[in-house]
N, C-alpha and C positions, 0 to 999 in steps of 0.2 A: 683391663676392665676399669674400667671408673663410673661415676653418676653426675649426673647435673640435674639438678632444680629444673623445673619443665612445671608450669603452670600454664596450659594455654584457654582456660575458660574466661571467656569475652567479658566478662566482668572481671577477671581479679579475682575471685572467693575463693575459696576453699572447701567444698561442698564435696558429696559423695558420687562425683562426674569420673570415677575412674575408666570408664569404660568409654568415656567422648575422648577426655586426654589424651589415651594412649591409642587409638584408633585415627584421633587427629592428627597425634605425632609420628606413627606407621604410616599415613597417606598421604602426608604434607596437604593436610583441607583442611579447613577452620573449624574452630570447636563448633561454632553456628551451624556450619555447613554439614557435619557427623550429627550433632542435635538433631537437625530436622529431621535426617534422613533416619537415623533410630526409631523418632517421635515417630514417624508416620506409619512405618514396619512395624512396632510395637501397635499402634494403633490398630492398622488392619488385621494384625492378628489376635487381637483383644487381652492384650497384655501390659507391662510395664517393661522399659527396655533396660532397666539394669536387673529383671531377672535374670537368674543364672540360667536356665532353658533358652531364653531366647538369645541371649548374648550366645552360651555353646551354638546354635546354631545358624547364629548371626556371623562368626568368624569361619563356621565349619561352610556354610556355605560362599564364603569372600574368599578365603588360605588354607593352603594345606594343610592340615594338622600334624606335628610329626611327634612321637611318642618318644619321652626322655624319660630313662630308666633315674631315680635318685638325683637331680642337679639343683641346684641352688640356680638361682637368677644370677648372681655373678658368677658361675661357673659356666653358664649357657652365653653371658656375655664375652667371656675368656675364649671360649670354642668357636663361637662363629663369629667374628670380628669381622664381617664381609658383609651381613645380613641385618636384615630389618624383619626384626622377632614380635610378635605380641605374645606374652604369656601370662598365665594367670596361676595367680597361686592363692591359698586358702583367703577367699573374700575379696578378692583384689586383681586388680588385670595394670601390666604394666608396658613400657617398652621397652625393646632393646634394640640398639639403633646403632649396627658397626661397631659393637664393643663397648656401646657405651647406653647406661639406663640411666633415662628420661623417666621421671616421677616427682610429685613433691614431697618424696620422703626415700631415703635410701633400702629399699626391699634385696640388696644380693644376697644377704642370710637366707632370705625366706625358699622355701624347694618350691621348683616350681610343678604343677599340677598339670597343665597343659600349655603346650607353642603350638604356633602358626608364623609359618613362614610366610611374611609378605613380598618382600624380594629378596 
């Protein structure tokens, strides 16, 4: 398991985009290109897309969902070292990418809450 620094919003910032980051980083498509497509599906459902509602059922309808009993994000990195994970844990959605999470902050402490298996 390891971590790498992964900022990929189109400016540089630092902002509360964890849900474009690691959805851009699970799909290999640009922060811009996740932006819209959130922006307009939050849109038509007359929402905001980093709700935690519409994001659950933003991922539940794109990846499977698979249910982990107690694991840490570095411990889900350690186990599936083949796959491309998004998982969220309290307030925060990250990746995990072949063993290795992509964030701009190291979260394998953190237990994660829910995965989805992208590939």
């Amino acid at each position: 398991m390891s971590y790498k620094f992964y900022n990929a919003n189109a400016r540089g910032r630092f902002t509360s985009d964890c849900v474009i980051r690691s959805i851009s980083c699970a799909t290999h498509r640009s922060w811009d290109d996740v932006y819209d497509e959130l922006s307009d599906l939050a849109q038509y459902n007359g929402t905001l897309f980093d709700q935690r509602d519409f994001v659950l059922w933003y991922l539940d309808s794109n990846y499977e969902r698979v249910t982990f009993l107690p694991k840490t994000v570095g411990e889900l990195a350690r186990e599936y070292p083949n796959n491309i994970i998004l998982c969220t844990v309290r307030g925060h959605i990250c990746c995990v990418k072949f063993g290795t999470i992509y964030d701009t902050f190291d979260p394998s402490d953190r237990l994660v809450e829910y995965a989805w298996f992208v590939e």
